[in-house]
N, C-alpha and C positions, 0 to 999 in steps of 0.2 A: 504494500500500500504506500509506502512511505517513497518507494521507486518510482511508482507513479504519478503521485505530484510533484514530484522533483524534473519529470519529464516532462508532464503538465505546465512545470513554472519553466523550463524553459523553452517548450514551446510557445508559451505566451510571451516569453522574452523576445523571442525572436521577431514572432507578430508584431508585437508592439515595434521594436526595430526596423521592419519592412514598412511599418504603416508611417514612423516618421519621416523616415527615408524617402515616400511616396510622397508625403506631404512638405518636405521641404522640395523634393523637385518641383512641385507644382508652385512652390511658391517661388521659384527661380524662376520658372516659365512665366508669372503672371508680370510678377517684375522686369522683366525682360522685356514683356510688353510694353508694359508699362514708361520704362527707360526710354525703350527706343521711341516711342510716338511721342513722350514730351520732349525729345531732344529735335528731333524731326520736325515737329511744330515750331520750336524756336529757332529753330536754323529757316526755317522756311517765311519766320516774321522778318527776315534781314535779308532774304537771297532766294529769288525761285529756284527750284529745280532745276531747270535748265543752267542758271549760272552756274552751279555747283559740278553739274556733269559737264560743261565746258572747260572745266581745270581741271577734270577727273578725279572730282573729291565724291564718294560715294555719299549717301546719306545713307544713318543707322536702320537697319534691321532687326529682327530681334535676335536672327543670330549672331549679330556681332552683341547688341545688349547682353546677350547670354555670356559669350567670351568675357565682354569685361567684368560682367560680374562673378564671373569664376575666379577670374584674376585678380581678385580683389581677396585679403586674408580673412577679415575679417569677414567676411561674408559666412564663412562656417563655423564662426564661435558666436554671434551674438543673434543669426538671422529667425529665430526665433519670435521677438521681441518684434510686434509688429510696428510702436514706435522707433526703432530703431531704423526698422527696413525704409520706416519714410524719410525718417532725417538722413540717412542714408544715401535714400536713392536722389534725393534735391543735392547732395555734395557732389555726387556723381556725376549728375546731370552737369552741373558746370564746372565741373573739371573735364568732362567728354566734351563739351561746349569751347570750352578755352581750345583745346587740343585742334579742333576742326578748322575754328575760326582764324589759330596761327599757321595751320596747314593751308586754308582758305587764302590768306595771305600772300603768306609766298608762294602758292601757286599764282596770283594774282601778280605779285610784282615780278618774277618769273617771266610771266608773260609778258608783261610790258618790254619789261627789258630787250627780250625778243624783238619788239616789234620795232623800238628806239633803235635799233642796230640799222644804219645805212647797209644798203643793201650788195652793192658794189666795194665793200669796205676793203682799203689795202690792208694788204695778209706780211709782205715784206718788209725788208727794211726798207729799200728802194723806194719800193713805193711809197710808204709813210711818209719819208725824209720829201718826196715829191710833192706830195701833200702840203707841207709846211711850208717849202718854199715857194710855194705856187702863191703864196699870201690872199688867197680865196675869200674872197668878200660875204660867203655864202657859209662861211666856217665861223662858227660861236668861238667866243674865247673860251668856253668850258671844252668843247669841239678839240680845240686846240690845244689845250691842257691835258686831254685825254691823249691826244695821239702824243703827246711830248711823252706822255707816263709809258704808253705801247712803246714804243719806238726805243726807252730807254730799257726798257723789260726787257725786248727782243735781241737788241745788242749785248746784255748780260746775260745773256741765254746762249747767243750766238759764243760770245768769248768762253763761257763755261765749256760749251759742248768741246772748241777748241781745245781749251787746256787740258778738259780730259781724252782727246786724240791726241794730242804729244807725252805725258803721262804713259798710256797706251805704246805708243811705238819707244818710250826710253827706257820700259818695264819689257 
């Protein structure tokens, strides 16, 4: 007798274990949801969809919500606590928020930069150097500033690569 409720308690131990288990996934899954559609919403009060897919910034899903909230430590010592999961999931959200918006960013200024780039732009030294003294009425002094910075980069590149070619042949 005394064998069978011992196998009784731990069948019910186990129960109880599988039925938490089920219940915190589900509460991962809800929050998941959760996550992802209020971060979604707020990304979407500052930028359509389409901006975001033009710099190839995805918007969240719930399975990415899922990832971070696995990712996250605490998530398995205190999730429990259904105030917690809310105070919780509001830090998350603008911490995910922050994260997008500096990725948003630089893919943003990325681009520009992109686009700022003259299209024909000299690659040489020769040419740079032609550049400058061509004294281009059509060239900004930032313009000019820039190609002085290239053109002194390229020459210290060029001299390096030299010096380790004769290095090279006295080795």
């Amino acid at each position: 007798n005394n064998r069978s409720n011992l196998l009784n308690g731990l069948n019910g131990e186990q129960e109880h274990g599988e039925r938490s288990e089920a219940k915190r996934k589900l509460q991962l899954l809800v929050s998941s949801k959760q996550l992802a559609s209020n971060v979604r919403t707020l990304l979407l009060e500052q930028h359509t969809e389409e901006e975001y897919a033009n710099v190839n910034i995805p918007l969240p899903s719930t399975e990415d919500a899922k990832k971070k909230l696995k990712s996250m430590k605490e998530f398995t010592e205190k999730w429990y606590d259904k105030g917690f999961r809310e105070e919780w999931l509001c830090t998350i959200t603008g911490v995910w928020i922050a994260e997008i918006k500096a990725q948003y960013e630089a893919a943003l200024s990325a681009a520009r930069e992109e686009q700022q780039k003259p299209e024909g732009e000299a690659q040489s030294i020769e040419d740079i150097e032609q550049l400058l003294l061509a004294n281009d009425n059509n060239i900004t002094s930032e313009e000019r500033q820039r190609l002085k910075k290239k053109l002194k980069k390229k020459k210290q590149q060029k001299a390096k690569k030299e010096a380790v070619k004769k290095e090279d042949i006295t080795v």
